[in-house]
C-alpha positions as CSV (number, residue, x, y, z in Angstrom):
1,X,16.0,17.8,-28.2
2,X,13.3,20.3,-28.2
3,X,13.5,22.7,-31.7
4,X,11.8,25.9,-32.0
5,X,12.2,27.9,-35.0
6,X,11.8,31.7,-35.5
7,X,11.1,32.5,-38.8
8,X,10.7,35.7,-40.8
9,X,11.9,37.5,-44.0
10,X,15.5,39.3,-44.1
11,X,15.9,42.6,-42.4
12,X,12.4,42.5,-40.1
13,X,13.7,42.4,-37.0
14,X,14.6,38.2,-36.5
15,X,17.6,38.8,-34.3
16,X,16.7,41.6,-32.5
17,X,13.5,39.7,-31.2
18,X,15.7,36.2,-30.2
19,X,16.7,37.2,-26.6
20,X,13.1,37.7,-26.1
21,X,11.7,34.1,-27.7
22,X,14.4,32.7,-25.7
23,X,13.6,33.7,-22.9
24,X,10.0,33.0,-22.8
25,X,11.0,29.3,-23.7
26,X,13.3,28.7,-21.7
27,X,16.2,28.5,-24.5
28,X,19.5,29.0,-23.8
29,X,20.9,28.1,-27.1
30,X,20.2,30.0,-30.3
31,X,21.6,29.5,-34.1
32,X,21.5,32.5,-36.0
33,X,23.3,33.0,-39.4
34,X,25.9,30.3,-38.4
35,X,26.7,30.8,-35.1
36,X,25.7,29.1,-32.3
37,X,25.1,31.4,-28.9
38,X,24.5,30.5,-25.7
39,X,23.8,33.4,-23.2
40,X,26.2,36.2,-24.3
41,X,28.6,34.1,-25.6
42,X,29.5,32.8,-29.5
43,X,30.4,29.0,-28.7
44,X,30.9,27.6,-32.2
45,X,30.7,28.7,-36.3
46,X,31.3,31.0,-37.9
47,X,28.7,34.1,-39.1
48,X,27.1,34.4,-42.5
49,X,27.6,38.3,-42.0
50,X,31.4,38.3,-42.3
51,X,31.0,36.7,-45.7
52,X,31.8,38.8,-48.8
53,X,29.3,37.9,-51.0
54,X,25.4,37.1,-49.9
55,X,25.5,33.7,-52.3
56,X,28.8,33.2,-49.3
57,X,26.6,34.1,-46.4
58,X,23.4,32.1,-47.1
59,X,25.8,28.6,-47.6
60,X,27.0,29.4,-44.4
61,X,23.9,30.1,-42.6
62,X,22.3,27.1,-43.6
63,X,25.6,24.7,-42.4
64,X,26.8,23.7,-46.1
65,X,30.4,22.9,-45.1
66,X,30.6,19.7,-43.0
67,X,32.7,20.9,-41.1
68,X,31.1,24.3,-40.0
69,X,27.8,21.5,-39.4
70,X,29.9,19.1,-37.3
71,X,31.4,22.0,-35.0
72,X,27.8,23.2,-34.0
73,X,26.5,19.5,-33.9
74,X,29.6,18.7,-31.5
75,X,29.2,21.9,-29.5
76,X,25.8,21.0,-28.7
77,X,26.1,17.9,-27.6
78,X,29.7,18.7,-25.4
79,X,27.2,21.5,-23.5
80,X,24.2,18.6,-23.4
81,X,21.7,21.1,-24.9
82,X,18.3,20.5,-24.2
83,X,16.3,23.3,-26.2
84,X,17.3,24.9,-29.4
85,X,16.3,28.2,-31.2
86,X,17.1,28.4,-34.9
87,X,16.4,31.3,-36.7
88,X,15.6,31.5,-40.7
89,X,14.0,33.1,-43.2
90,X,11.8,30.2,-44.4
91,X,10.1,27.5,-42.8
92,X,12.6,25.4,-45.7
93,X,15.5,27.2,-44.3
94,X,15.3,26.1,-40.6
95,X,14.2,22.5,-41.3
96,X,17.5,22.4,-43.5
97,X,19.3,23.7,-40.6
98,X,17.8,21.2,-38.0
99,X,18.2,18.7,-40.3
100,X,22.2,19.2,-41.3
101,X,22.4,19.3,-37.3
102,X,20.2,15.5,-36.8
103,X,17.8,17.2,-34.6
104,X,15.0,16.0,-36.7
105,X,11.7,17.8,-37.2
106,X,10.9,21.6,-35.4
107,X,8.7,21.0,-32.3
108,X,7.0,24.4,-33.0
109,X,7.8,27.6,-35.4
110,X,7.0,31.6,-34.5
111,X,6.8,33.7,-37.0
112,X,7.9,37.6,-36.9
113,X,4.5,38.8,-37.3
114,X,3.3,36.9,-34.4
115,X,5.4,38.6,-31.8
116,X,6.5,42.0,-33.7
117,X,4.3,45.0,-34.9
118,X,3.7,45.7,-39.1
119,X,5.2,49.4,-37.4
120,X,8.3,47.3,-35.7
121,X,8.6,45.4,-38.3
122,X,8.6,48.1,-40.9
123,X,11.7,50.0,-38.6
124,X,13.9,47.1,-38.9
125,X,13.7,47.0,-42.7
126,X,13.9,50.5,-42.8
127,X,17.1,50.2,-41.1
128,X,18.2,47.5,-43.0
129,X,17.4,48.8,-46.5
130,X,18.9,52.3,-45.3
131,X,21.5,51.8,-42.4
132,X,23.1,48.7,-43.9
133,X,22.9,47.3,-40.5
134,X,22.4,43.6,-39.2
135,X,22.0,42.6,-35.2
136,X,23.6,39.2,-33.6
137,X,22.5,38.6,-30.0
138,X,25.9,38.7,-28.5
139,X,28.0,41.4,-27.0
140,X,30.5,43.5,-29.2
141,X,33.2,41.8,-27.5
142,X,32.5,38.5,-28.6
143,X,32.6,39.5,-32.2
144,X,35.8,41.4,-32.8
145,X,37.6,38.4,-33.3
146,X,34.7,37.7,-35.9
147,X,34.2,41.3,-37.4
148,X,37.8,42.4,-37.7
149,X,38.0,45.9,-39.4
150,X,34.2,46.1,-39.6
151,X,32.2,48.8,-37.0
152,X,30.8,47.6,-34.0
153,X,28.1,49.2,-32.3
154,X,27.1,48.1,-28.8
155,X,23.2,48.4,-28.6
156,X,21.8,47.7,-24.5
157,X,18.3,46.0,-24.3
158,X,16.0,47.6,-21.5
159,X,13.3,46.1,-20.0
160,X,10.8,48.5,-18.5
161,X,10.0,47.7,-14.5
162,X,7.8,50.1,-13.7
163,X,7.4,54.0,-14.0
164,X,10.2,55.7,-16.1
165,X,12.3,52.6,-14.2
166,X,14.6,50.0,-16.6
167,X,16.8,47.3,-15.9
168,X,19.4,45.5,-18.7
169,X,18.0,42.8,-20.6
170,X,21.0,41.9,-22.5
171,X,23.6,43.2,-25.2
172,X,23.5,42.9,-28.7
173,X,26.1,44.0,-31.3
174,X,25.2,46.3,-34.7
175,X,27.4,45.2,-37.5
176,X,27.7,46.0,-41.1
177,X,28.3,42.8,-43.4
178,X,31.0,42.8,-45.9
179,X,28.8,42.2,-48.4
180,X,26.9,45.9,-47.3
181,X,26.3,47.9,-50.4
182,X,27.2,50.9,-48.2
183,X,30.8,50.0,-49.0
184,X,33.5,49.6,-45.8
185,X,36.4,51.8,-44.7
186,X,40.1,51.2,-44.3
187,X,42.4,52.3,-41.5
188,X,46.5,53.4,-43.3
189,X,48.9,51.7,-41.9
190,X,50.2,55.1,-40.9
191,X,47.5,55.5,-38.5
192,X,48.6,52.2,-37.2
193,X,51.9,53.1,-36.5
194,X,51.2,56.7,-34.9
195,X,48.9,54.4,-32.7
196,X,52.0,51.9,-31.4
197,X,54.3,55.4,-31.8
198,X,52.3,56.9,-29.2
199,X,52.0,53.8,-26.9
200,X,56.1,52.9,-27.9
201,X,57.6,55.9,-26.8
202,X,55.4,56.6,-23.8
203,X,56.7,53.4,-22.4
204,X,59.5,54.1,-19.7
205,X,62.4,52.4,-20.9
206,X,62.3,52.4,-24.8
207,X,64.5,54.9,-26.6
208,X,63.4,54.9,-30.3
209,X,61.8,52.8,-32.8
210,X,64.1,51.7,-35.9
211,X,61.6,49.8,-37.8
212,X,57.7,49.1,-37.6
213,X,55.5,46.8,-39.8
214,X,52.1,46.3,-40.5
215,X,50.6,43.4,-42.5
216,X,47.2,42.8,-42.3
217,X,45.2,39.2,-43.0
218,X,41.7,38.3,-43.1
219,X,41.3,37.3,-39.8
220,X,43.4,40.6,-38.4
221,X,46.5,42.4,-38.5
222,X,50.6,41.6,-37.1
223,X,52.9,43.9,-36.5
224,X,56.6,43.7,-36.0
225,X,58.5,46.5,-34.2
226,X,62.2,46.8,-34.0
227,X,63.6,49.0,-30.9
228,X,65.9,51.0,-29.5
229,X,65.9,50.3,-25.3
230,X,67.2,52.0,-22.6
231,X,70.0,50.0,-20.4
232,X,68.9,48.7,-16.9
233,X,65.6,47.3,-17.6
234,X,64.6,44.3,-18.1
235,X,63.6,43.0,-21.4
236,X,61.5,40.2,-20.8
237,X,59.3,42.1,-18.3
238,X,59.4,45.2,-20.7
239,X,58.3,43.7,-23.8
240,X,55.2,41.7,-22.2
241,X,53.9,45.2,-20.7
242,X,54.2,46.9,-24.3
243,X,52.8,43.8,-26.0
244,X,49.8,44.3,-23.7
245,X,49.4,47.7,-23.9
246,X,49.9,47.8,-27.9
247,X,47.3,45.2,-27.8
248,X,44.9,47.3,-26.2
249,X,45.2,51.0,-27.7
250,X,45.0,49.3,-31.3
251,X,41.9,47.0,-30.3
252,X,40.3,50.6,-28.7
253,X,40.3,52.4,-31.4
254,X,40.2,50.3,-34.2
255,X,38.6,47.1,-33.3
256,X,41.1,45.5,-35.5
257,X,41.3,41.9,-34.3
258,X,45.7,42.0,-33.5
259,X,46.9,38.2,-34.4
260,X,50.4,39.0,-33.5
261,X,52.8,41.1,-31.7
262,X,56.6,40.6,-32.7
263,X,59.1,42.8,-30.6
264,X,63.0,42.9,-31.3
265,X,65.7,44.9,-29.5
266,X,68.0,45.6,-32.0
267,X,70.0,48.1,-29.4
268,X,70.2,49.2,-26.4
269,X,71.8,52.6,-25.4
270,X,72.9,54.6,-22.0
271,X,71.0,57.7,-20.6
């Protein structure tokens, strides 16, 4: 397998720059901070950014579980990948990488500097140091299940093809870490439940809600909802539409990753 390695220092600019190395090599598959990507999609690991401490994230950027190691290792040969990007902050960093994947030696190593401005370079840590904010080369979408609770912000890559004309390059996804000094917010529970309230009772056929509970887990939040329903629908057919929908509004505007949905009809009364 041919292994090209982008290295450079935290916070210049690394992931940002990926799509582009990439694509000059013809690379479809890139390891950054865990994950392995190919195209817009997260195929395998799990990302040193949703760990809560940075001693957390840089074990799991460099593969130290064996099992994290084997799921890239197995993911790359099920998909009979041919070129590899790895990205690292140290020439020792992505050798350890290649190595804990048996992909031997790197074929050939760019460095930030060699493909980003000292001015581009100095905006990324800027943002970094100030902003708090990290990029992975994948769409938003592809992270929530990743990121629950965390702010997502959907940044598009132009590529200029001609006068005052673009066309999109790609998407990337803005997140803040856990580990962020900037701190993190929390959504009530309350919120939550005006959210399903508003969804519940705007729901032809349900009559009330009795009981409603939140509890949330590191991977996402489940609620369990106890109803009041109106006779002559059907229950089935009523409960997968709400499930859906509840799914949805909470996922809009909270990005909270929803693990499960429990719905119980504990009556049912007349109009």
């Amino acid at each position: 397998m041919y292994v090209c390695a982008l290295v450079g220092a935290s916070g210049t600019g690394k992931s940002h720059r990926s799509l582009w190395v990439a694509k000059e090599h013809n690379i479809d598959f890139v390891i950054d901070d865990g994950l392995l990507i190919k195209g817009n999609s997260v195929l395998a690991g799990k990302s040193a950014k949703a760990e809560k401490t940075k001693v957390a994230a840089i074990r799991t950027a460099v593969l130290t579980e064996d099992a994290h190691a084997f799921e890239l290792k197995s993911a790359l040969k099920e998909n009979n990948a041919e070129k590899v990007l790895i990205l690292g902050t140290s020439d020792a960093m992505v050798q350890r990488i290649a190595n804990r994947l048996g992909l031997g030696d790197i074929d050939e190593t760019i460095y930030i500097q060699d493909i980003s401005s000292p001015y581009e370079i100095q905006q990324a840590l800027n943002m970094r140091r100030t902003l708090g904010k990290h990029v992975i080369p994948v769409p938003t979408m592809e992270l929530k299940k990743d990121f629950s609770g965390y702010m997502l912000d959907p940044l598009n890559i132009l590529r200029r093809k001609g006068f005052a004309n673009y066309e999109s390059f790609g998407e990337k996804a803005v997140v803040r870490p856990t580990f962020s000094y900037l701190g993190n917010y929390t959504i009530s529970d309350y919120t939550i439940y005006q959210l399903a309230e508003r969804v519940i009772l705007n729901t032809p056929g349900i009559s009330k809600i009795t009981r409603f509970r939140a509890e949330k887990y590191e991977n996402g939040i489940a609620l369990e909802v106890d109803l009041v329903i109106l006779y002559g629908y059907k229950i089935t057919e009523l409960f997968a539409a709400l499930r859906k929908k509840l799914s949805e509004e909470i996922d809009k505007y909270t990005s909270l990753n929803i693990t499960k949905i429990v719905l119980a009809a504990k009556g049912m009364v007349v109009k």
